[in-house]
N, C-alpha and C positions, 0 to 999 in steps of 0.2 A: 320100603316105599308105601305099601298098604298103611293109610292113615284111620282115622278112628276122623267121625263128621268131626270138621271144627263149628259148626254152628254158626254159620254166616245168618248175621239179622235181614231185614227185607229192606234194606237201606243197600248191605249192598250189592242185593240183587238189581234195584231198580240202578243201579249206576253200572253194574253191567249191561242191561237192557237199553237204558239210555246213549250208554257208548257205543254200542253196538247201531242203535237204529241212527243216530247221529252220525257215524261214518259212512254208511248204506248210503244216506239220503246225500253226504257229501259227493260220494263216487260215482252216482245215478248220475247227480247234475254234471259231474265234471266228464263223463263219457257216456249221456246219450246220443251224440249223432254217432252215425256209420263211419269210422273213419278209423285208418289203422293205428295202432299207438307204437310210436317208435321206442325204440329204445331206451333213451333219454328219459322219454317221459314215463316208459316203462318201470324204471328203478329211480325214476321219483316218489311216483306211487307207492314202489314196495318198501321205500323207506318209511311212508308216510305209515302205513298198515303196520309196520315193526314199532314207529316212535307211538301210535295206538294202543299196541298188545301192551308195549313197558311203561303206558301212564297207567295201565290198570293195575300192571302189579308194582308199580309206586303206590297206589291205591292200596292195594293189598298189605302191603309191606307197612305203610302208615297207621292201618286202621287195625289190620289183626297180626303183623311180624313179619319174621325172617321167613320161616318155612312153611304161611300161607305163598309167601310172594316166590319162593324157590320151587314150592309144586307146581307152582302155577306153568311157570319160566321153564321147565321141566316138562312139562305137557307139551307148553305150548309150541318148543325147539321140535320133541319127538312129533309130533302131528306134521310139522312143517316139512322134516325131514323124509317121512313117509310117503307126503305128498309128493315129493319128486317121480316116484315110481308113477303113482297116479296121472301125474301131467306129460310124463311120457307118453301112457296108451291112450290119452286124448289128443296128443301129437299125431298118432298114427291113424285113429278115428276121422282129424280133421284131414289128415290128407287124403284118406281112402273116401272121404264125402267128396274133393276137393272143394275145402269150402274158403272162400275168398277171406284172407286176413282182417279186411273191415267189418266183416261180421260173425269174428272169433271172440270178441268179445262180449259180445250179446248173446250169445250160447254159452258162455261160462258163467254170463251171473245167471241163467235161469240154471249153469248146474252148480251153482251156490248156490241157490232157494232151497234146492232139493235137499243137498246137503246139509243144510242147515236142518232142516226137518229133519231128515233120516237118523243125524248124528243124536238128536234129542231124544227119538225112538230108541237106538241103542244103549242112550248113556244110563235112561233109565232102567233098564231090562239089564245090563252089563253090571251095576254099582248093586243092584237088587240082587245078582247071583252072586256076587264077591262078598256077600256081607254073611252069607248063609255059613262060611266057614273056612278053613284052611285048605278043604278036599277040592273047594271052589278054585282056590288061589294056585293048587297043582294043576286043573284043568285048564286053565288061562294062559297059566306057563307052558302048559304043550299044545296050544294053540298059538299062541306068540311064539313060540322055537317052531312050528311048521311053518308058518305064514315066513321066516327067514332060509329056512329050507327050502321052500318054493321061490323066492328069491331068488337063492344063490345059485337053484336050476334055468331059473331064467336068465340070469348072467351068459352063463354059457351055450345059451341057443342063438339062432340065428333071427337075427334082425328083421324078419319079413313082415310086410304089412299085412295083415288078418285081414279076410272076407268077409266083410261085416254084415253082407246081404243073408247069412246062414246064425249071424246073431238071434236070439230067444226075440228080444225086445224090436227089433227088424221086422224079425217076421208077424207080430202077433200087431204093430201098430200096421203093418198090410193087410193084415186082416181086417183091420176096423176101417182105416180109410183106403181109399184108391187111392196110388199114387200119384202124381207129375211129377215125369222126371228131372225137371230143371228150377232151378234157382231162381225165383222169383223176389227181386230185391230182399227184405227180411223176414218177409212172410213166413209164417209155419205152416200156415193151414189156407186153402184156399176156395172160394167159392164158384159151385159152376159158372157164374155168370165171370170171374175172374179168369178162369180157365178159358172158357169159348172166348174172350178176350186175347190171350194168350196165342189160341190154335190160332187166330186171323192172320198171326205175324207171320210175314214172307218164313223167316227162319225158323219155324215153327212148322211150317208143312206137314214135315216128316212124321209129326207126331197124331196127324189125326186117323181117328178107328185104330191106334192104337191103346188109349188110354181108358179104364173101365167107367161106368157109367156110377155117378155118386153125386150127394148132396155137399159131403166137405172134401177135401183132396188133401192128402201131405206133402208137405215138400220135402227135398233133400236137405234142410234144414232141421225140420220137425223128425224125419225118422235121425239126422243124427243127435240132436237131442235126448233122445229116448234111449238110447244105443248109450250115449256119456250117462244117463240117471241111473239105467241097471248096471255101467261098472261101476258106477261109485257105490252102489249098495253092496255089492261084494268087495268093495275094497274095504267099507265100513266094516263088513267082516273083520279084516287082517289089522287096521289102525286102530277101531277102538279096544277091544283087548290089548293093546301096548300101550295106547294113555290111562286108561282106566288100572292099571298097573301101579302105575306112578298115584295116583289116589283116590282114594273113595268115593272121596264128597264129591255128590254131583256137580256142582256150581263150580270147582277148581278144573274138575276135566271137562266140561260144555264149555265154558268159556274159554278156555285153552285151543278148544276145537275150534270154536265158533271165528276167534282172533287169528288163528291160523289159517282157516281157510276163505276168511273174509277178505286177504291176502292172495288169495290162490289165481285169480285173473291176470293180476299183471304182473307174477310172479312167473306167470306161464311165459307171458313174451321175453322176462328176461333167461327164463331156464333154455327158450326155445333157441337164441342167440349164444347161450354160455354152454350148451351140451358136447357140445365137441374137446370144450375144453377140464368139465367136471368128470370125467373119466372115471373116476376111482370112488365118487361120492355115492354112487348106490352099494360100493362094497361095504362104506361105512355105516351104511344104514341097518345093511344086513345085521354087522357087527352090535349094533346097536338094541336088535329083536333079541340077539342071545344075548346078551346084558342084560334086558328086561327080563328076558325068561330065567335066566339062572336066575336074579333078584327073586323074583317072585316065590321062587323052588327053595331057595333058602332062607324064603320066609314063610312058607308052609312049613319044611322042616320044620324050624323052630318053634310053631306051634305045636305041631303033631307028637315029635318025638325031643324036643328041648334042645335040640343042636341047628346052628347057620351062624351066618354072619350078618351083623344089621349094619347097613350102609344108610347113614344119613340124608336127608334131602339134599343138607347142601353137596358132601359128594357125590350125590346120584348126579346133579346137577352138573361138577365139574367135571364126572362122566364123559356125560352126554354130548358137552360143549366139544372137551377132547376128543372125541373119536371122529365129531364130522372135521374138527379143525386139522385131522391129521388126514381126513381124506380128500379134503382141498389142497392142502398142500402136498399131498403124495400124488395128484392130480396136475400139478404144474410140474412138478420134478419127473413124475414118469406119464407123459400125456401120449396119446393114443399116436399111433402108428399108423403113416398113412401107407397106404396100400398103392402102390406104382404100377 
């Protein structure tokens, strides 16, 4: 899977930049009010974000071949696939905030801005150590076989929602601002003269000479925000080492990332609706990290000491497709057990 740069010209960089901020600007306008997205319109969207990723690598495919447009397709599944763990502990974030469905949305694009950033951070500091050598490419591989090891541990624990008031990023945004404990329509941040607004309300009583004395205030908004930006950066930890796997060149894995999780909003409300029924699809993901890791492992070998096996883009491809498409359907044939 480890590729050698293909030398993408600045032509099409800018046509990934342009599709990129072209879709943004679509998806701002079509869901800036407060309002919850059903379902429907949920896996319209997410079609619309898939028929996005594969005009670029028609793009790809037209302008520089098969197996620019196969890494790409190959990223971009493996990110996607990843991401379900991730919208899972943002499921449980969002309920431990309880934070009201119409502004679930608005907090997953500000943690796609992050993400966007962060992944950029990684991808260069990740493609920069990979390139140093084959010692690199065994290192990644037992980073990517942990990060499934820690998975498969996580499989078999119990489902409890985390205390998220003992989180790192919890505690230290308490530190900077004083809280308010409640939900103030979308706000993040709130000003005294907002707050003493706030304490007037009959239903508000309860909270006065409780709340400490500040110039800005956080809300229950704003600290779960900050709470979703530091797990995405650990989870950047565990995904980018498995797409950076699949190729070098930076522009095939950021774009890959970027298309994938530019996806990730309304992907959440259909995951959030379809999880009882995808049962078996994080085992396949799992399955998936030891795929990339043996790959990797037997592509150090073969530089180190002249022995592996070299698996093609396009089979890495047919891989990748095969193992989630067998844990959707091993998801409807053995689906979860209810509990009586």
């Amino acid at each position: 899977m480890i590729q050698h740069s293909l030398g993408f010209p600045i032509e099409t960089v800018l046509v990934f930049v342009g599709l990129s901020i072209a879709a943004i600007i679509i998806d701002l306008y079509a869901h800036h009010n407060d309002k919850p997205i059903s379902l429907k319109n949920a896996i319209g969207w997410s079609i619309f974000w898939i028929a996005v990723a594969l005009g670029f690598a028609l793009f790809l495919y037209v302008h520089h071949g098969s197996t620019a447009a196969n890494l790409f397709i190959t990223g971009y599944v493996l990110e996607k696939a990843l991401s379900v763990d991730n919208l899972f502990v943002i499921m449980a974030i969002f309920s431990w905030f309880t934070v009201p469905n119409n502004y679930r949305h608005r907090l997953l694009y500000w943690g796609v801005i992050g993400a966007i950033i962060f992944r950029a951070v990684f991808v260069i500091i990740g493609t920069s150590l990979l390139s140093l050598g084959p010692w690199m490419e065994l290192a990644f591989s037992v980073m990517v076989a942990f990060t499934g090891v820690m998975m498969l541990k996580n499989q078999n624990s119990d489902n409890e929602i985390k205390d998220y008031s003992n989180h790192i990023a919890f505690r230290i945004a308490k530190r900077i601002f004083p809280a308010y404990p409640k939900i103030v329509g979308h706000s993040f941040l709130l000003t005294q003269k907002q707050v003493d607004t706030e304490l007037k309300k009959p239903e508000n009583s309860d909270l006065i000479g409780k709340i400490s004395k500040g110039a800005v205030y956080a809300t229950p908004l704003f600290l779960c925000i900050v709470v979703i930006e530091l797990s995405d950066v650990m989870f950047a930890f565990d995904s980018v080492p498995a797409v950076i796997a699949v190729s070098q060149e930076p522009l095939i894995v950021y774009s890959a990332m970027i298309f994938a999780i530019l996806g990730l909003r309304t992907m959440y409300f259909v995951l959030e609706a379809m999880q009882q029924y995808l049962v078996h699809l994080g085992k396949a993901v799992i399955c998936l990290l030891f795929f990339i890791a043996g790959k990797l492992a037997l592509n150090a070998s073969h530089h180190l000491f002249g022995y592996g096996i070299d698996i093609s883009p396009n089979m890495s491809l047919y891989i990748v497709l095969g193992i989630l498409v067998l844990g959707i359907i091993a998801s409807f044939i053995w689906p979860a057990k209810n509990d009586e």
